[in-house]
C-alpha positions in Angstrom: -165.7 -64.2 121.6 -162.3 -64.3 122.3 -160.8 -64.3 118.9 -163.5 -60.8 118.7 -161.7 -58.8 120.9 -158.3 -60.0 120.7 -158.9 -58.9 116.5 -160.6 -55.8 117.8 -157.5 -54.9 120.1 -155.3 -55.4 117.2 -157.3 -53.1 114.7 -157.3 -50.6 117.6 -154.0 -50.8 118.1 -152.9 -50.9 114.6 -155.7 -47.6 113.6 -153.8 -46.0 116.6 -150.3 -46.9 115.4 -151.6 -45.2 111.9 -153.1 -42.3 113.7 -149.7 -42.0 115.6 -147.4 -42.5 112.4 -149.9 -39.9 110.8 -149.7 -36.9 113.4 -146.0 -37.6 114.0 -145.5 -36.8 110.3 -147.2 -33.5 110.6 -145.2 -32.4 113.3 -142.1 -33.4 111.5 -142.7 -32.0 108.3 -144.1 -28.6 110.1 -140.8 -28.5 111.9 -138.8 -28.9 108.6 -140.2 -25.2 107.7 -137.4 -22.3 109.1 -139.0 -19.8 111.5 -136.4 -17.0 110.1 -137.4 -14.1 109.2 -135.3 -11.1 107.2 -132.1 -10.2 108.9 -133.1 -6.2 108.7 -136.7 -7.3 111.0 -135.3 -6.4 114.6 -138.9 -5.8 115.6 -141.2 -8.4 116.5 -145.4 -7.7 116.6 -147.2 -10.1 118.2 -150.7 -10.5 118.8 -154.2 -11.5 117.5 -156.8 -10.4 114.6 -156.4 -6.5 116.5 -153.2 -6.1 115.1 -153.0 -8.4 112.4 -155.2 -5.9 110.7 -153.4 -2.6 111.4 -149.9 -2.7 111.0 -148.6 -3.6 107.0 -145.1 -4.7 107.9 -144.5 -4.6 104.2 -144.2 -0.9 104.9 -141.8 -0.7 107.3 -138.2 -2.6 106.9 -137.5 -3.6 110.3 -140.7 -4.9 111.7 -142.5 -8.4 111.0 -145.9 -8.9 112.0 -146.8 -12.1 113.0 -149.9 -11.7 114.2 -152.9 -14.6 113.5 -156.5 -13.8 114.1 -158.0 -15.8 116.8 -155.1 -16.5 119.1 -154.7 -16.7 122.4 -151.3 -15.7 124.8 -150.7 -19.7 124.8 -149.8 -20.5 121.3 -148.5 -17.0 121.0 -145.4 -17.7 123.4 -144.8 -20.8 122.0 -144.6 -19.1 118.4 -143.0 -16.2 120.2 -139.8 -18.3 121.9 -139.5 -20.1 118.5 -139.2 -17.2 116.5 -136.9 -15.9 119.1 -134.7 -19.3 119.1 -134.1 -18.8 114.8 -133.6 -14.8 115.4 -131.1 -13.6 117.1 -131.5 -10.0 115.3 -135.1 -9.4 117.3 -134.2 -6.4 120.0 -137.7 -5.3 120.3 -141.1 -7.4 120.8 -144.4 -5.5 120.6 -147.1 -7.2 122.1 -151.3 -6.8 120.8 -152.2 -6.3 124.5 -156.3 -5.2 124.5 -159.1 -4.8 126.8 -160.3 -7.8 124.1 -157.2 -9.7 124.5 -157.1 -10.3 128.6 -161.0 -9.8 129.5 -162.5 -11.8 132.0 -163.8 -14.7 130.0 -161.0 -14.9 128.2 -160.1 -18.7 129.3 -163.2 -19.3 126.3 -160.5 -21.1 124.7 -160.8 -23.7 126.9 -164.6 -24.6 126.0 -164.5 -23.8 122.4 -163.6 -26.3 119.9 -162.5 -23.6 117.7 -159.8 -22.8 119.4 -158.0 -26.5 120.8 -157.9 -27.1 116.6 -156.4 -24.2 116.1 -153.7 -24.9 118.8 -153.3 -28.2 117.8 -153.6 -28.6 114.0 -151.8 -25.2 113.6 -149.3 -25.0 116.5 -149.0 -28.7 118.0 -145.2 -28.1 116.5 -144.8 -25.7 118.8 -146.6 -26.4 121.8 -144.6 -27.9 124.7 -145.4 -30.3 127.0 -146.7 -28.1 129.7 -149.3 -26.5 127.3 -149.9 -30.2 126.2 -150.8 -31.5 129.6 -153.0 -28.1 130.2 -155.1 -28.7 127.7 -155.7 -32.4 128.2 -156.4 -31.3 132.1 -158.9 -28.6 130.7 -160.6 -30.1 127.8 -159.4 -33.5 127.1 -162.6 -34.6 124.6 -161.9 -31.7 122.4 -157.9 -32.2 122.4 -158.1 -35.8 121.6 -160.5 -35.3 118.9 -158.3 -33.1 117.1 -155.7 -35.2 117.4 -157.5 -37.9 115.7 -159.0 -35.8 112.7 -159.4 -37.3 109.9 -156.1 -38.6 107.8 -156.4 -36.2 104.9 -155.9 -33.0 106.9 -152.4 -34.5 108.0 -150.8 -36.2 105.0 -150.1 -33.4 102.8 -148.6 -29.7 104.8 -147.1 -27.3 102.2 -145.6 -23.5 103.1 -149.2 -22.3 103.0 -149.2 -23.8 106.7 -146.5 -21.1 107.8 -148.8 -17.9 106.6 -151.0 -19.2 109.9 -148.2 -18.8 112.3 -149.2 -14.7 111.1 -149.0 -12.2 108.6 -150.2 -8.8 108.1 -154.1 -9.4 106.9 -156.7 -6.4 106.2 -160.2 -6.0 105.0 -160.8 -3.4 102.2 -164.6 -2.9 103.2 -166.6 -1.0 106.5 -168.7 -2.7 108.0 -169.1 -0.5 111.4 -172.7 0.5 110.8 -174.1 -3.2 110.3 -171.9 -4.5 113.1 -173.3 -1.6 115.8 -176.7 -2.7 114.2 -176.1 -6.2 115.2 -175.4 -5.0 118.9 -171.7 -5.7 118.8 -171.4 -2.3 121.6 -173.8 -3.7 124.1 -171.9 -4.8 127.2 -171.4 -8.4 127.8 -171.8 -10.7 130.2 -168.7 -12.2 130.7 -169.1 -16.2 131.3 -167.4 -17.8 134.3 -163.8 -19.0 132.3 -162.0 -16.6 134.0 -158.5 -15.3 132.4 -155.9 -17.1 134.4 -154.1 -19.0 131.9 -154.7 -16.5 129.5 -152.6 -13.8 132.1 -150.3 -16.7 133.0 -149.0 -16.7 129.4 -148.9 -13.1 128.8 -146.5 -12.9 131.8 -144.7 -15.8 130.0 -144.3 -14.1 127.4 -142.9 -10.3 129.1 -140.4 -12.8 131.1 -139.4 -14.5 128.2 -137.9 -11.1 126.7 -137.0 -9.7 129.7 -134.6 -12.7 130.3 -133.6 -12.1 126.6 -132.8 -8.8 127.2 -135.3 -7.6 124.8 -137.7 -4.7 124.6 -140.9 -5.2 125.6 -143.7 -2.7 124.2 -147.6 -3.4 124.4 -149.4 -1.5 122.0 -153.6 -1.8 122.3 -155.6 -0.8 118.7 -158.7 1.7 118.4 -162.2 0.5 119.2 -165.0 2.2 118.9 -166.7 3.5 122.0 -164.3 0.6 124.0 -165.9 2.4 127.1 -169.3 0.6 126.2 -168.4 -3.2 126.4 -164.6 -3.5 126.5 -164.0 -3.0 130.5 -161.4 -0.6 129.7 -161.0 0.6 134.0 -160.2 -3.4 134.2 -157.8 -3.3 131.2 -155.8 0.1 132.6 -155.4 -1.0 136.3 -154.6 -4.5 135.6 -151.6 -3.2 133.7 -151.1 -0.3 136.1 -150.8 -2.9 139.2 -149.6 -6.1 137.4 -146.4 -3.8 135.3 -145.9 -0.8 136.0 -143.0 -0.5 133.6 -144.2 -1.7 130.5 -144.2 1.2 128.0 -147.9 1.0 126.5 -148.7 2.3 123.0 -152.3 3.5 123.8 -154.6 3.9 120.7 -157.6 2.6 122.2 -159.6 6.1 121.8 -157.9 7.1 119.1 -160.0 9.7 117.5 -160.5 8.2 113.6 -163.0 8.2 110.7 -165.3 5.5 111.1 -164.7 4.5 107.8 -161.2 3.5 108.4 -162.5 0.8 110.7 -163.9 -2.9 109.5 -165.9 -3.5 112.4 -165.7 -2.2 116.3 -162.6 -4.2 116.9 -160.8 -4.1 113.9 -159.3 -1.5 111.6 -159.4 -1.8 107.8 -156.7 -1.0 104.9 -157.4 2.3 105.1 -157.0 2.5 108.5 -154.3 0.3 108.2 -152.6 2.7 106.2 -152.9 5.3 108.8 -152.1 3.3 111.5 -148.6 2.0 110.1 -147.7 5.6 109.6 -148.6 6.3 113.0 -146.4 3.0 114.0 -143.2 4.4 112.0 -143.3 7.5 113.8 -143.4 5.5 117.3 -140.3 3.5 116.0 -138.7 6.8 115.3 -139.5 8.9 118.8 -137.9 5.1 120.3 -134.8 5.5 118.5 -135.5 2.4 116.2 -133.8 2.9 112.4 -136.6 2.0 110.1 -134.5 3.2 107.2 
């Protein structure tokens, strides 16, 4: 019995070692890719799926989007003070601040698989050891077994890794009608997650630029009939109360064809295109050469 689990120990210990080697690779390798973007981008967009589907940085010369569909505000300020760390150049930070994006059950993240692999497959790079410990303390099953996935996803990272720290990503299709269908605009019932550490990292984020001297510039995206499900009173005096100052870019009601928009969240290439226009002339009226 003894010579059992003292072999057991050792093929624990050796199928952790491997695990260990394994991950550690993966973070190395995804920190040999630079962070830098072009010298002429001074202005940084940040956010979720919102505004990775409105704003085409291709078509304006000093802006990079790197926004990522299904983020949250913690792996957005790690990716945010890394990208800030490799550029210098970056004056101006635009944030993707919704009535989606801080809700009251935003802190999902915290009971959905979904998004612990997304934090830690795509961002454990990034993450510190505060955001490390926070979600151990808040789902510890579901951060362990990503760490532990299976060999194959680790062993081999290319570049295409980096498109999922964000890039400018549109749908050329409408699909408004079938998602109203569906009953995507009947008001939720927001679970009991709270938003706490959502908010917490948000505010890390405004305080990481304000001690950067950088502009700070929240800009929300339209959504049709917001007023039905998207707690917009909540949205406007949170940011009312909480700051004050922060210049807001506020196209939440924007009046727009339906058939520029993918869905109730989410514009589409069309109204992509009208959107970055609109963005370019925002740039302008800040004093920001777009060249």
């Amino acid at each position: 019995m003894k010579i059992f689990l003292k072999t057991l120990s050792c093929f624990l210990l050796l199928l952790l070692a491997v695990y260990g080697l394994t991950y550690g690779r993966f973070l190395y390798k995804m920190n040999s890719y630079s962070l830098e973007i072009p010298k002429e981008k001074t202005v940084l967009l940040i956010g979720e799926s919102q505004s990775q589907a409105a704003v085409d940085d291709s078509k304006i010369q000093n802006l990079y989007n790197s926004s990522q569909a299904q983020d949250r505000y913690l792996s957005m300020y790690c990716r945010l003070k890394a990208l800030l760390d490799v550029n210098s150049q970056i004056d101006t930070v635009i944030i993707s601040l919704t009535p989606h994006s801080i809700n009251r059950g935003k802190d999902d993240f915290w009971t959905m698989g979904g998004y612990i692999r997304q934090n830690v497959q795509t961002y454990g790079a990034l993450l510190g050891l505060e955001e490390w410990m926070l979600m151990f303390r808040h789902a510890p099953e579901l951060t362990l077994a990503e760490i532990v996935t299976p060999l194959r996803y680790y062993w081999e990272v290319d570049e295409t890794y980096m498109s999922k720290y964000g890039s400018f990503s549109a749908a050329d299709y409408c699909a408004l009608q079938a998602n109203i269908d569906e009953g995507a605009t009947s008001l939720k019932v927001f679970p009991s997650f709270g938003n706490s550490v959502s908010l917490r990292y948000l505010d890390k984020m405004i305080k990481l630029c304000e001690e950067r001297d950088i502009k700070v510039i929240a800009l929300n995206t339209p959504v049709y009939q917001a007023w039905k499900y998207e707690e917009p009173q909540y949205y406007y005096d949170y940011l009312s109360q909480t700051y004050p100052d922060l210049e807001l870019w506020d196209y939440l009601d924007a009046d727009i064809p339906d058939d520029y928009r993918r869905d109730i969240n989410h514009l589409n290439k069309k109204g992509a295109e009208w959107f970055t226009k609109e963005i370019i002339d925002r740039l302008v009226l800040s004093n920001k050469d777009i060249n």
